[in-house]
C-alpha positions as CSV (number, residue, x, y, z in Angstrom):
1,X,134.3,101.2,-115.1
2,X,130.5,99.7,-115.6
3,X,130.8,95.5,-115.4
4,X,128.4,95.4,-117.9
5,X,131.7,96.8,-120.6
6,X,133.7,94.3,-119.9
7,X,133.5,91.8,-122.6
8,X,135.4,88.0,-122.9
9,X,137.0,87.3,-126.0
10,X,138.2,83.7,-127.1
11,X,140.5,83.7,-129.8
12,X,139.6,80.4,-131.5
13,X,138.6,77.9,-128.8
14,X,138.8,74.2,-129.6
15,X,136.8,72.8,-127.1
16,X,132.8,73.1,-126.5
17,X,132.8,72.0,-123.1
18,X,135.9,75.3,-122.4
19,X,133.4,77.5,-124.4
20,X,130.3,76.0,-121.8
21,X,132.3,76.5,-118.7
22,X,133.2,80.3,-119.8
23,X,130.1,80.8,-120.3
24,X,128.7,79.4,-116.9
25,X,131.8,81.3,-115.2
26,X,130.9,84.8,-116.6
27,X,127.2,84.1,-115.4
28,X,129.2,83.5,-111.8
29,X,131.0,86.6,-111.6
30,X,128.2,89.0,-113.4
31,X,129.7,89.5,-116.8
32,X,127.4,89.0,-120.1
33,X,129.4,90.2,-123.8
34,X,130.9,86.8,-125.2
35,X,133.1,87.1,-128.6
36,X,134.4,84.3,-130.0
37,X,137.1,84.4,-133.2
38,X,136.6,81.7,-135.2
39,X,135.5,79.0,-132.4
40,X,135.2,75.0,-133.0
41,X,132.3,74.2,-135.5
42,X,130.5,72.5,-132.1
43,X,130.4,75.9,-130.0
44,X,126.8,75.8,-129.6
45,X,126.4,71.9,-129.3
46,X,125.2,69.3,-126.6
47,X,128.7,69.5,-124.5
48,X,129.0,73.3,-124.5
49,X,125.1,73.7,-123.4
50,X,125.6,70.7,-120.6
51,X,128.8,72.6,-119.7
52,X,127.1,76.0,-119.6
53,X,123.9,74.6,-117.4
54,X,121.7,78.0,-117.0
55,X,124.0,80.2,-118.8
56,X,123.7,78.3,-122.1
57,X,121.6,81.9,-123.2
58,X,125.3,83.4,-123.6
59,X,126.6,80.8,-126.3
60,X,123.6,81.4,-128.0
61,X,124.4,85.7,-127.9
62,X,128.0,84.9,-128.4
63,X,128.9,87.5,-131.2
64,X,131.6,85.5,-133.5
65,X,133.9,87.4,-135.7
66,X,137.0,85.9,-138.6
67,X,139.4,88.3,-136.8
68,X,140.1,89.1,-133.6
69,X,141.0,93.2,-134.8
70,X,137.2,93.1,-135.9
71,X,136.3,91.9,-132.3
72,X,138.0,94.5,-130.4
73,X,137.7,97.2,-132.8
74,X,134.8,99.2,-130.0
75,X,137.1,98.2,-127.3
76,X,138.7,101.2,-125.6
77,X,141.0,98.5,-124.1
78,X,142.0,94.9,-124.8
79,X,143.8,92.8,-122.3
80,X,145.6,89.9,-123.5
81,X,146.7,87.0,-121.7
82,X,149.6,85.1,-121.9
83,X,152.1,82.6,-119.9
84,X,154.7,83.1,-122.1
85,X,157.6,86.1,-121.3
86,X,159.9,87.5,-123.6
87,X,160.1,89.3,-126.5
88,X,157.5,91.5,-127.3
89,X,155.5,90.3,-124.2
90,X,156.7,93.0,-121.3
91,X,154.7,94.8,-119.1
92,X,152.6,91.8,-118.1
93,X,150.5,92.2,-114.9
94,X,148.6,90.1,-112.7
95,X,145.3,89.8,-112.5
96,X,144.5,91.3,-109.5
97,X,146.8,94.6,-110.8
98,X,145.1,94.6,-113.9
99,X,141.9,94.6,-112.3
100,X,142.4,97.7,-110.0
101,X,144.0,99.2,-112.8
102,X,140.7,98.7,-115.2
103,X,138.6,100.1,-112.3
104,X,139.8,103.3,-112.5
105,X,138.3,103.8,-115.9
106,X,135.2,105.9,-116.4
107,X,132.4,103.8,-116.6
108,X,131.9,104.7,-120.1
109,X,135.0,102.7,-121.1
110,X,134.4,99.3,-122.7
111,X,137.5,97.0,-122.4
112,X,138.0,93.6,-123.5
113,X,140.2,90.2,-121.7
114,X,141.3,88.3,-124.9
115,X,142.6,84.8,-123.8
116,X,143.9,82.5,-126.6
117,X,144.1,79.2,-128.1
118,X,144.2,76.6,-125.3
119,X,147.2,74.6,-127.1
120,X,149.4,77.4,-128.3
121,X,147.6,80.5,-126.5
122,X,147.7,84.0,-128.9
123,X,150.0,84.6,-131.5
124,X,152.6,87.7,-131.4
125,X,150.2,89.3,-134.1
126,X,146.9,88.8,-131.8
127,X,149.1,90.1,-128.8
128,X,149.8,93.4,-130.8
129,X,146.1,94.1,-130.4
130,X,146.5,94.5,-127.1
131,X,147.4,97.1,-125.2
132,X,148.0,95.4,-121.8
133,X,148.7,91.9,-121.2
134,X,147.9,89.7,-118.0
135,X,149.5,86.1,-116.8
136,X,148.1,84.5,-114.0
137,X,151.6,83.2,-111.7
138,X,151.8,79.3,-111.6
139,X,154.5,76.4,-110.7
140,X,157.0,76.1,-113.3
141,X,156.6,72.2,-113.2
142,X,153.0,72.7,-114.9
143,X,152.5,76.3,-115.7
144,X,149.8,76.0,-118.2
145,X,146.1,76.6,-116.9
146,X,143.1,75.3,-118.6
147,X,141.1,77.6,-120.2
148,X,138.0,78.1,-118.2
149,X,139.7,78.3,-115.2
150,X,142.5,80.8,-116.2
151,X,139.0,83.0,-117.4
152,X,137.7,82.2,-114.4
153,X,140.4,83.6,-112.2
154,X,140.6,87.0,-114.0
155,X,136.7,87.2,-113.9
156,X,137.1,86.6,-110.4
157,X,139.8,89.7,-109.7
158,X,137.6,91.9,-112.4
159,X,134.5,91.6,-110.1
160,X,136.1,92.0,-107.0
161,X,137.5,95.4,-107.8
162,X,134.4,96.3,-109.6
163,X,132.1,95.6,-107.1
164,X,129.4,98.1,-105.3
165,X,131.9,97.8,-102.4
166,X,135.2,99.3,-104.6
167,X,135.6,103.1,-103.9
168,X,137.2,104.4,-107.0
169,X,138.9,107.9,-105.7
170,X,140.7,108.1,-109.0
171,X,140.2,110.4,-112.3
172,X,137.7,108.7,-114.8
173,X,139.7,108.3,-117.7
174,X,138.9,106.2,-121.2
175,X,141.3,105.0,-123.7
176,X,141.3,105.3,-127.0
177,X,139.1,102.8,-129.7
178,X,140.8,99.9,-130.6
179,X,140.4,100.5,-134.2
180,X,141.2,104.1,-133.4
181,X,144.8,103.3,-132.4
182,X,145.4,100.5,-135.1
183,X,144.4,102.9,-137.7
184,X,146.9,105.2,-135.8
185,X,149.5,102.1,-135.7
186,X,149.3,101.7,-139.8
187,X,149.7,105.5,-140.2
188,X,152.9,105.2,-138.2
189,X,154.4,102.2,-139.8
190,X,154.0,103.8,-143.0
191,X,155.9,107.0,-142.1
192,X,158.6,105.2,-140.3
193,X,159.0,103.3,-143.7
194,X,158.7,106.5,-145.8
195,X,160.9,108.1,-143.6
196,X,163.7,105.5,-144.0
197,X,163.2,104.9,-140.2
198,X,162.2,101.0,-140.5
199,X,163.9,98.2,-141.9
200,X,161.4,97.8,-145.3
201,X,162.4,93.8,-144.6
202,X,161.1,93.7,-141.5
203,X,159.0,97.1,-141.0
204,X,157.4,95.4,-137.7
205,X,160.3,95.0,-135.7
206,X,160.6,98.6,-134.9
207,X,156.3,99.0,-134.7
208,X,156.5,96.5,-131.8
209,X,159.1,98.3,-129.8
210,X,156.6,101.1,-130.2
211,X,153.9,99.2,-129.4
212,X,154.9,98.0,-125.8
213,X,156.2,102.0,-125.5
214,X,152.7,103.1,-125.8
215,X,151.8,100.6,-124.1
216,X,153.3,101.6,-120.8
217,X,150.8,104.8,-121.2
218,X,147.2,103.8,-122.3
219,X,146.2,106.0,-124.8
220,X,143.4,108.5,-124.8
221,X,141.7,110.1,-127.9
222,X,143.2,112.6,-128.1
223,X,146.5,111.4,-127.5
224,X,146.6,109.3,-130.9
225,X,145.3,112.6,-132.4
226,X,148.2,114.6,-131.5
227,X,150.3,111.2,-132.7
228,X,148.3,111.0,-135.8
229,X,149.5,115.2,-136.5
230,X,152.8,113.9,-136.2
231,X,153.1,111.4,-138.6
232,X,151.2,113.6,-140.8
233,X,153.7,116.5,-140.2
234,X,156.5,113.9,-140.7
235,X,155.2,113.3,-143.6
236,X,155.0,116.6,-144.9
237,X,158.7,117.5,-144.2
238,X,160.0,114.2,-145.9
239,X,158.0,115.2,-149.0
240,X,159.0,118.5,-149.1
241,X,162.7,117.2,-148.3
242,X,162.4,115.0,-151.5
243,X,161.0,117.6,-153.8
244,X,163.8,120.2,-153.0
245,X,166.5,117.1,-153.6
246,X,165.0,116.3,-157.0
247,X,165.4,120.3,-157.8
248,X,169.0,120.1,-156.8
């Protein structure tokens, strides 16, 4: 994977001087594309520029966006972070393992790291966006990180393992579009309803347990097409099902 497709994605950031100190930390480690999701109204004020030093040029080509779907939708591959476990939040990696693992995309793949609120972090909805999810191991007594330094950290294990230095002996491989597989993800929940598969109270439930299924197994292209064929196909037989009740 090229360094250059790795983008940082704050999911509304509170603070000017976290937003500066990203900034000046993805300058460190190499790393340019900043989206932000609905960031504090100061984001490109006095403390974010002191905090940010040379690197104040990225706040000011920081793309921001209402939602955080619209900010990963040309992302092949969106890493959330989290320090919570639990329900709905499996398959969580380190950063160093998600590093290697991003590095043996093709260079051609454009992925994102999505890091969250700094009170409450992201929400289970922003973490269904992503297809991978990373928590940086801490003391139990005082597990949460600040901000900057938890991006830091990850920026840190990303350049490491995608430096000039890394020999990547793997098979260049790129996910599918972000809004490829959510447009893929609606299809399904609607056939899983129509279907009388999912609970039409809570038609999310099951969607999640798919999600973290799927997300064992990044998805390529032309896996969600072959997906997409079998909702479709689904679809077909239930309404062909129907009609031939309704002659009966």
């Amino acid at each position: 994977m090229n360094i250059s497709n790795l983008s940082v994605v704050l999911v509304e950031p509170q603070g000017p001087l976290n937003i500066g100190s990203v900034c000046r930390t993805m300058m460190n480690f190499g790393f340019s594309d900043l989206r932000l999701v609905n960031p504090c109204g100061a984001y490109k004020g006095r403390e974010a520029r002191k905090m940010a030093l040379k690197s104040e040029t990225l706040i000011d080509q920081a793309r921001v966006f209402e939602r955080l779907e619209d900010a990963l939708s040309d992302r092949h591959l969106s890493i959330g972070s989290t320090r919570r476990l639990g329900k709905y939040r499996e398959n969580i990696v380190t950063p160093d393992k998600a590093a290697g693992m991003v590095a043996d995309y093709s260079d051609d793949c454009r992925i994102a790291l999505v890091f969250g609120r700094e009170d409450r972090g992201l929400l289970t909805e922003e973490i269904d966006l992503c297809q991978a999810l990373i928590t940086i191991p801490t003391h139990d007594d005082f597990a949460s990180m600040n901000l900057a330094q938890a991006v830091a950290i990850c920026l840190y294990e990303m350049n490491k393992a995608l430096g000039k230095d890394f020999v990547n002996v793997s098979i260049p491989f790129v996910p599918c579009e972000g809004e490829k597989l959510e447009s893929m993800f609606r299809h399904m929940k609607e056939t899983l309803l129509f279907i009388d598969y999912s609970d039409p109270l809570s038609p999310d439930h099951i969607l999640r347990t798919f999600r973290m299924i799927f997300g064992r197994t990044t998805l390529s292209d032309r896996d969600v097409r072959v997906l997409q064929g079998l909702w479709s196909r689904m679809d077909w037989i239930e309404s062909e099902r129907r009609k031939h009740l309704s002659v009966i």
